[in-house]
C-alpha positions as CSV (number, residue, x, y, z in Angstrom):
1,X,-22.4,-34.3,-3.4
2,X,-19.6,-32.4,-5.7
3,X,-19.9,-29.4,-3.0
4,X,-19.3,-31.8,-0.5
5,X,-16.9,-33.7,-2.1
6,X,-15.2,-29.9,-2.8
7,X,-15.5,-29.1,0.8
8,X,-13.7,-32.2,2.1
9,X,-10.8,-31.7,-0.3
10,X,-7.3,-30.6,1.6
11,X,-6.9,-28.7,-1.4
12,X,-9.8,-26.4,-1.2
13,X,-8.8,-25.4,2.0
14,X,-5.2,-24.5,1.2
15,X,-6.6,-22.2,-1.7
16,X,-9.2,-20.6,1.1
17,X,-6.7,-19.9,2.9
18,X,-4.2,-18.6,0.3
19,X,-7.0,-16.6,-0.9
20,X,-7.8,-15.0,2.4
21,X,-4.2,-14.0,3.4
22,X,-4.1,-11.1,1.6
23,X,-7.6,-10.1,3.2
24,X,-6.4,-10.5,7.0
25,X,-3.1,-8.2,6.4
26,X,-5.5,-5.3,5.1
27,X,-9.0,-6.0,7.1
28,X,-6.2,-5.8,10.0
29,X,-4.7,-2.3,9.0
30,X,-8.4,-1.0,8.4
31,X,-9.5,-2.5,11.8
32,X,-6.9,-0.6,13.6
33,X,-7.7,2.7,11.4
34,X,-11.3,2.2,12.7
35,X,-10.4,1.4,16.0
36,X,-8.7,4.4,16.6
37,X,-11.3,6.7,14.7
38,X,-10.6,7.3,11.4
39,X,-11.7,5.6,8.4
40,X,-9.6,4.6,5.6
41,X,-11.0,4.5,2.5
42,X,-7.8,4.6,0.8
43,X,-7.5,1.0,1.6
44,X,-7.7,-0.1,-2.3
45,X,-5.4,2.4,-4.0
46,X,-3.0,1.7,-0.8
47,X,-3.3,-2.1,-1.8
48,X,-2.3,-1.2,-5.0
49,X,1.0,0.8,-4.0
50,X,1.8,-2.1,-1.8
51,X,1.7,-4.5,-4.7
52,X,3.2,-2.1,-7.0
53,X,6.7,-1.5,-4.4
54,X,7.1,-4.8,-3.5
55,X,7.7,-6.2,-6.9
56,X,9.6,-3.6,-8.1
57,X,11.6,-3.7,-5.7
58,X,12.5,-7.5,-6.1
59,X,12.5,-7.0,-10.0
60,X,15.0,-4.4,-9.3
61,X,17.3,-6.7,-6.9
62,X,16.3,-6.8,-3.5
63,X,15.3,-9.5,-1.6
64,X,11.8,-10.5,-0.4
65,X,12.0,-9.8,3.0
66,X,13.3,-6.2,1.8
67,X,10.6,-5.5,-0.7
68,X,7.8,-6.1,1.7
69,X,9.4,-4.2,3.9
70,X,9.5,-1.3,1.1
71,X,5.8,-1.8,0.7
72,X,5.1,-1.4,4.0
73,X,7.2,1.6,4.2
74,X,4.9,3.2,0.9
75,X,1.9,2.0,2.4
76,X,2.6,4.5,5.7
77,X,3.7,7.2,4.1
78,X,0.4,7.4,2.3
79,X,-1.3,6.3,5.7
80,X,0.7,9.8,7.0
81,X,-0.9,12.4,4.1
82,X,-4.3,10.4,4.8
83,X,-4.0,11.0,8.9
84,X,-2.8,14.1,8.6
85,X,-5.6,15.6,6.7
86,X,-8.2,14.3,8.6
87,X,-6.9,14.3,12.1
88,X,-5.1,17.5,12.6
89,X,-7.1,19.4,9.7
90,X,-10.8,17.4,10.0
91,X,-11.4,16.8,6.6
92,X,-13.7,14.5,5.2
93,X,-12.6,11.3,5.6
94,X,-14.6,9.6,3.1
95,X,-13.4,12.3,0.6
96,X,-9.8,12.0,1.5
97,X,-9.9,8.3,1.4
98,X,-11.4,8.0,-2.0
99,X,-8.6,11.1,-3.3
100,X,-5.7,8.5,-1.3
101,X,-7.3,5.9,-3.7
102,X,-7.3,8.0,-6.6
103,X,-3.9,9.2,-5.8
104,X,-2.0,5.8,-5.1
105,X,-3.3,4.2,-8.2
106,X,-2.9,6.8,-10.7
107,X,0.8,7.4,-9.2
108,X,1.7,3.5,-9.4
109,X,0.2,3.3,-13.2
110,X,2.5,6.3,-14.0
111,X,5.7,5.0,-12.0
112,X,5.2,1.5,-13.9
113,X,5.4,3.6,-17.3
114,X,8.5,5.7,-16.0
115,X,10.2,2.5,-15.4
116,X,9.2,-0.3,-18.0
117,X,8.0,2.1,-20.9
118,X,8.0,-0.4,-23.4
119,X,7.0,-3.6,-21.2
120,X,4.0,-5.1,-22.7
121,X,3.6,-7.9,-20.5
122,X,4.6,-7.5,-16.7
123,X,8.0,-9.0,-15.9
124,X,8.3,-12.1,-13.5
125,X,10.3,-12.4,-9.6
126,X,11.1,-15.3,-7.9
127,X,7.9,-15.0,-5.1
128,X,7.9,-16.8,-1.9
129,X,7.6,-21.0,-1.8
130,X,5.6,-22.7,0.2
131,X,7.0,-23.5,3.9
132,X,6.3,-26.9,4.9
133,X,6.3,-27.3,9.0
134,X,7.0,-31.2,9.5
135,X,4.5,-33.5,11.0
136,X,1.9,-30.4,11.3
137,X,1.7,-30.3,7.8
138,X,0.6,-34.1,7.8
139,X,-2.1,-33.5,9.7
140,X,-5.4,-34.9,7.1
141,X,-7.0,-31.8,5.5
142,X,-6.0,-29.3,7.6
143,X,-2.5,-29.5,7.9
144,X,-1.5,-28.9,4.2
145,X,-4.2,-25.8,4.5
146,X,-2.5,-24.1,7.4
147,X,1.5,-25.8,7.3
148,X,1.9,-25.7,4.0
149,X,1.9,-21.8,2.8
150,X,4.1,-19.5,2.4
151,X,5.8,-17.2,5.2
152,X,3.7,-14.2,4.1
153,X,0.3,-16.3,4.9
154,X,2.1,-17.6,8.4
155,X,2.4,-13.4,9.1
156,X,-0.9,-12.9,8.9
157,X,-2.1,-15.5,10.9
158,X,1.0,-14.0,13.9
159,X,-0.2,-10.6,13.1
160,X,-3.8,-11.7,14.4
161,X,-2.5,-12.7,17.5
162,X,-0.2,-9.9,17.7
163,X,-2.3,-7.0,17.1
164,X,-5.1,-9.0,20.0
165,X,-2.5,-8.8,22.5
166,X,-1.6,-5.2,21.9
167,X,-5.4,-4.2,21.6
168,X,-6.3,-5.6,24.4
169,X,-3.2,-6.3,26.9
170,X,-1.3,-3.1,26.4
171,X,-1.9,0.1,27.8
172,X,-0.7,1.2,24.1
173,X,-4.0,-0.8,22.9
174,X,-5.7,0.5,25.2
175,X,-5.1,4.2,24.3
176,X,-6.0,3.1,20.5
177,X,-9.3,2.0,21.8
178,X,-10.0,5.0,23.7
179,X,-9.2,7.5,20.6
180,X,-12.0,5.4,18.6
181,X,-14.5,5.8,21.5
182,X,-13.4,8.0,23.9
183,X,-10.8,10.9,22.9
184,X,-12.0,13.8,25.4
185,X,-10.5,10.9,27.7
186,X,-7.2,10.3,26.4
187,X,-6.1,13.9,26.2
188,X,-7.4,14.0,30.0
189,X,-4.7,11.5,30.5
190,X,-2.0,13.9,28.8
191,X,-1.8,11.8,25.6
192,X,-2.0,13.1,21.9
193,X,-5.4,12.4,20.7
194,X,-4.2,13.6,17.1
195,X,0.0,11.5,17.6
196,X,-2.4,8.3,18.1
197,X,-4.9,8.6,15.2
198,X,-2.4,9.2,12.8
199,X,0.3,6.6,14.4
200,X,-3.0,4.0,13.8
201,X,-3.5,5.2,10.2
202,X,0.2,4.8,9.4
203,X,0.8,1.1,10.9
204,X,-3.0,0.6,9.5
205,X,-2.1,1.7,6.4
206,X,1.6,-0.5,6.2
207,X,-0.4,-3.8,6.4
208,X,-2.9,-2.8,3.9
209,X,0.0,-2.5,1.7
210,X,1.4,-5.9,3.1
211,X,-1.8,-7.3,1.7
212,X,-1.3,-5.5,-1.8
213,X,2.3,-7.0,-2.0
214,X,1.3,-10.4,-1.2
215,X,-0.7,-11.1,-4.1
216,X,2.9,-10.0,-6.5
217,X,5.4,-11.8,-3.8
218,X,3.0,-14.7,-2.9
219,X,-0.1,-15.2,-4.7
220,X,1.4,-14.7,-8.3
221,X,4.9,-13.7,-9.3
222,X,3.9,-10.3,-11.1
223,X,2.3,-7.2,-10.9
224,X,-0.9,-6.2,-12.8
225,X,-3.1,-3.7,-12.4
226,X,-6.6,-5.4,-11.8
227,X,-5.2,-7.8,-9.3
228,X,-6.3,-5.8,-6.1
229,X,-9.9,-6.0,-7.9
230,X,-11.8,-4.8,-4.6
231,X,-10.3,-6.4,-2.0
232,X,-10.1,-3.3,-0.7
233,X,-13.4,-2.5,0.0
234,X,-14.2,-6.0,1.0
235,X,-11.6,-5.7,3.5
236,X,-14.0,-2.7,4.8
237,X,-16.8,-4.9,4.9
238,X,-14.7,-7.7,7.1
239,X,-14.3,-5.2,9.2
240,X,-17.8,-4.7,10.0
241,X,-18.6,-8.3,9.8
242,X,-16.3,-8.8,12.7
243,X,-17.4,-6.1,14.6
244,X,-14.1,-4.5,15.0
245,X,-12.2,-8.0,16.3
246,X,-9.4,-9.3,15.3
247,X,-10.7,-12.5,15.6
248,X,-14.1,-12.3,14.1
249,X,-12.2,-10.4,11.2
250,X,-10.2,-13.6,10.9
251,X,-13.0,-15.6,10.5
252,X,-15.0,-13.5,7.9
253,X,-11.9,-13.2,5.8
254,X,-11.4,-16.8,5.5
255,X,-15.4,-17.3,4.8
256,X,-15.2,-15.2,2.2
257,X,-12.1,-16.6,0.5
258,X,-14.0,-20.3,1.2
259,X,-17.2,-18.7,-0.9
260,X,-14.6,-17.4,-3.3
261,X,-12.4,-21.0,-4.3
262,X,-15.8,-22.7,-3.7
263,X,-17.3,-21.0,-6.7
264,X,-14.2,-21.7,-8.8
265,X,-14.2,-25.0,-8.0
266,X,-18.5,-25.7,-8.6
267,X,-17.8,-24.1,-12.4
268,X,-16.0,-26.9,-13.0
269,X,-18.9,-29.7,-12.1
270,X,-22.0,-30.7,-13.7
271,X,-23.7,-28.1,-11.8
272,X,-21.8,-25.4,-13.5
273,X,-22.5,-26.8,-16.6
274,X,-25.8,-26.0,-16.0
275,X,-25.5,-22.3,-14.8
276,X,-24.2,-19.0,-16.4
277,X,-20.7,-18.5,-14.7
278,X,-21.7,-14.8,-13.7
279,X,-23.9,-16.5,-11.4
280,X,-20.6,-18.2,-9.4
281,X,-18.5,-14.8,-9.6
282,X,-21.5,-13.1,-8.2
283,X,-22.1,-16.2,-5.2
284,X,-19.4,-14.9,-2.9
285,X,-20.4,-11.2,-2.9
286,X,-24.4,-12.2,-2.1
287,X,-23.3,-14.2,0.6
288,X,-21.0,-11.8,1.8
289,X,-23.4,-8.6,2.1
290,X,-25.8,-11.4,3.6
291,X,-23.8,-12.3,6.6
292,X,-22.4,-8.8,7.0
293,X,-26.3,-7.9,7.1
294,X,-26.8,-10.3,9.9
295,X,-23.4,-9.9,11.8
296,X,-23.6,-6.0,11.8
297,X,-26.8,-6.2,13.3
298,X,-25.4,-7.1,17.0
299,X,-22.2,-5.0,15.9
300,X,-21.0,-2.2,18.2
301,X,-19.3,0.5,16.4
302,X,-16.3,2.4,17.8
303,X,-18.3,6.1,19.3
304,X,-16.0,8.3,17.9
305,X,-15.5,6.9,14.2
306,X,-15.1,9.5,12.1
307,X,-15.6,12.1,15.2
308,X,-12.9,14.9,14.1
309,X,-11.7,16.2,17.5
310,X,-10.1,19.4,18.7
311,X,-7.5,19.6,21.4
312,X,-9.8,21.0,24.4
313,X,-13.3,19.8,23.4
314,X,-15.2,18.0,25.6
């Protein structure tokens, strides 16, 4: 009855959702990666940049809007060194992911020394407020969970709808699509196998970074090393989970945010009086890699995913 009591709560729902926001800008940015044939496993460290630029940039005396703009701008630039050296020059792309990774994180730890040398606790902005629509947001349960967040989490939700139209209802989408499963067939056409790859990587990578800087302009008010925490790589397994849908993507990050605010939430009843806390941080996770299991089952996987390509193969 407390889990249900939990579930029914308009407050539980606003945390899921809060919680998930940060996972749709980056499962969205990997998704398109993926779609187009490359796989981005710099999606942590590029989390971590995003969060990193964001803040500064506000702590330094920009404005929101401008500082996750700044993010987004770091996040491609590292999206360009990753495409570059796996479309163009066919490296690994597992290795180069994991060096992006490597790379982004050690660079942000050393940029927050040059800067605050002596800081021993992280300065605080002024983040984004909760937006309130009117009479949406009075909706029972679900209006304060989906009316009542702050612009970053309304973005996410627009970029959903945004990048299903362009997948699907744009020749521009279409080529994307075509790169992931088909590239022999979109140089037929006279476009740039290679100029669409690392295009996808670069927006791909932006959002990622849109996702890191939420969680310092949205979720919290300051920046902290730990806060990505593997979002990153749970992103990568949204991604599967929603067999490479915007949609489906949608849905698995906001599962997994529910699991995540639901074990929070049952540590603090009887029940979780009852049962080592490890257990709850562990619940989400377990669930997770259970309904990816099932869900990647029926998934289809782009053909040319990690296919390098040359100009002129067939």
């Amino acid at each position: 009855m407390d889990i249900l009591d939990i579930l029914l709560q308009a407050s539980f729902w606003t945390a899921a959702i809060r919680i998930a926001s940060p996972l749709i800008f980056a499962a969205l940015g990997e998704l398109i990666c993926e779609r187009a044939g490359v796989l981005n496993l710099g999606i942590e460290g590029i989390m971590v940049v995003g969060a990193f630029a964001g803040w500064l940039t506000v702590y330094l005396g920009g404005g929101l809007w401008f500082g996750v703009a700044v993010a987004m701008l770091s996040g491609m630039a590292f999206g360009l060194v990753h495409g570059v050296l796996t479309v163009p020059f066919g490296l690994s792309q597992h290795v180069v992911g994991l060096g992006i990774t490597l790379l982004a994180t050690s660079l942000t730890y050393y940029c927050y020394r040059l800067v605050l040398p002596e800081v021993t606790s992280p300065p605080k902005i002024e983040a984004f407020q909760p937006l309130e629509i009117p009479i949406l947001s009075d909706i029972p349960v679900i209006g304060p969970a989906l009316f009542n967040q702050t612009p970053l989490t309304y973005l996410a939700f627009v970029l959903v709808v945004a990048v299903t139209l362009v997948l699907y209802r744009t020749p521009m989408g279409l080529a994307l699509r075509a790169a992931g499963e088909n590239p022999a067939a979109v140089e037929a056409q006279g476009l740039s196998v290679s100029a669409i790859r690392i295009g996808a990587v670069m927006v791909g990578s932006g959002f990622m970074a849109v996702g890191g800087a939420f969680l310092t302009m949205s979720a919290f008010n300051s920046f902290f090393f730990e806060m990505v925490n593997g979002r990153g790589w749970i992103c990568i397994a949204l991604v599967v989970f929603g067999s490479w849908k915007p949609g489906k993507t949608l849905l698995g990050a906001v599962l997994f945010a529910a699991f995540d605010a639901l074990q929070i939430r049952v540590q603090q009843t009887p029940l979780g009086a009852d049962i080592p806390y490890q257990i709850f941080l562990m619940a989400p996770y377990i669930l997770s890699i259970l309904a990816l299991v099932v869900m990647s089952r029926r998934a289809q996987v782009p053909a040319a995913l990690m296919v390098p390509f040359n100009k002129g193969e067939r």
